[in-house]
Residue, then its C-alpha position, 0 to 999 in steps of 0.5 A: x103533153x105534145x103530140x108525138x110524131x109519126x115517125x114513133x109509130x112508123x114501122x121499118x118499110x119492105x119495098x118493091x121494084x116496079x118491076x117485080x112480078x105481082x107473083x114476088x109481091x104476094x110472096x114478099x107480103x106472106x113472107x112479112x106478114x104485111x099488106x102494103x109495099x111502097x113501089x119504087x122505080x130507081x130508088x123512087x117512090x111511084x107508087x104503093x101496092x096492097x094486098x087489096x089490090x093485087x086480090x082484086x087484081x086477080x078476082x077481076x082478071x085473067x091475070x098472069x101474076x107470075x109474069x105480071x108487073x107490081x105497077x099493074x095493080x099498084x097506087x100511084x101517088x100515094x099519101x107521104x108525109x115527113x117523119x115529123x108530121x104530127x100524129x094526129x094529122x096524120x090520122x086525120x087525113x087517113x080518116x077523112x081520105x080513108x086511106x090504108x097507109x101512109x108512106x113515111x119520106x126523107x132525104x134518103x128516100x123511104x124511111x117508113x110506113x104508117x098503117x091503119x094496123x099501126x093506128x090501131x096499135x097507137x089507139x090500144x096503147x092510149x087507151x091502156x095509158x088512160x086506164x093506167x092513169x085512171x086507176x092511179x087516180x082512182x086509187x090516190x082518191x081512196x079514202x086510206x083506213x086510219 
């Protein structure tokens, strides 16, 4: 069975300007319930923020997140990929890098994200695929009563 790409498991992306306030992220996180937002500038990618880092941000400074911009506590250079990059490397560079996310890229510019949750979820359901599968097997393997 060949290995899907990453574009079957990437979810649509919420973004935000640059020039938001850190305030507007944590409303824009809440309001989808996510924890990452590519960061764009003109269209551009430049950079993603997490709800880690706007915490952390705000643990360690005397912050004002309401006047505050998104390019203060974002990551610039995140880790993008193509829509059709394999899965499994994918999920090997975010292991070995030990990254969250995954922006998705395209002609058009973003076109997804892929994050650790997202893994989880492509994890859970190979798992109940093989317990499926095992069970059918399971079950052709019974000895049938005459």
């Amino acid at each position: 069975m060949p290995i899907p790409a990453v574009s079957h498991y990437m979810q649509k992306p919420i973004t935000i300007e640059r020039t938001a306030s850190l305030a507007e992220a944590h409303r824009v996180m809440r309001q989808y319930q996510i924890r990452h937002l590519p960061v764009l500038e003109g269209g551009n990618l430049v950079g993603v923020v997490t709800q880690r880092d706007l915490n952390l941000l705000a643990s360690v400074s005397e912050a004002d997140i309401e006047n505050s911009k998104v390019d203060k506590a974002m990551t610039e250079h995140p880790f993008i990929v193509t829509s059709d990059t394999a899965l499994d490397e994918v999920l090997d560079i975010m292991a070995d890098h030990k990254y969250s996310s995954v922006i998705v890229m395209g002609r058009a510019g973003v076109e997804g994200i892929f994050t650790a949750a997202d893994a989880c979820r492509v994890f859970a359901e190979m798992l109940r695929d093989q317990a499926g599968m095992s069970m059918e097997h399971h079950e052709a393997s019974r000895p049938r009563p005459p």
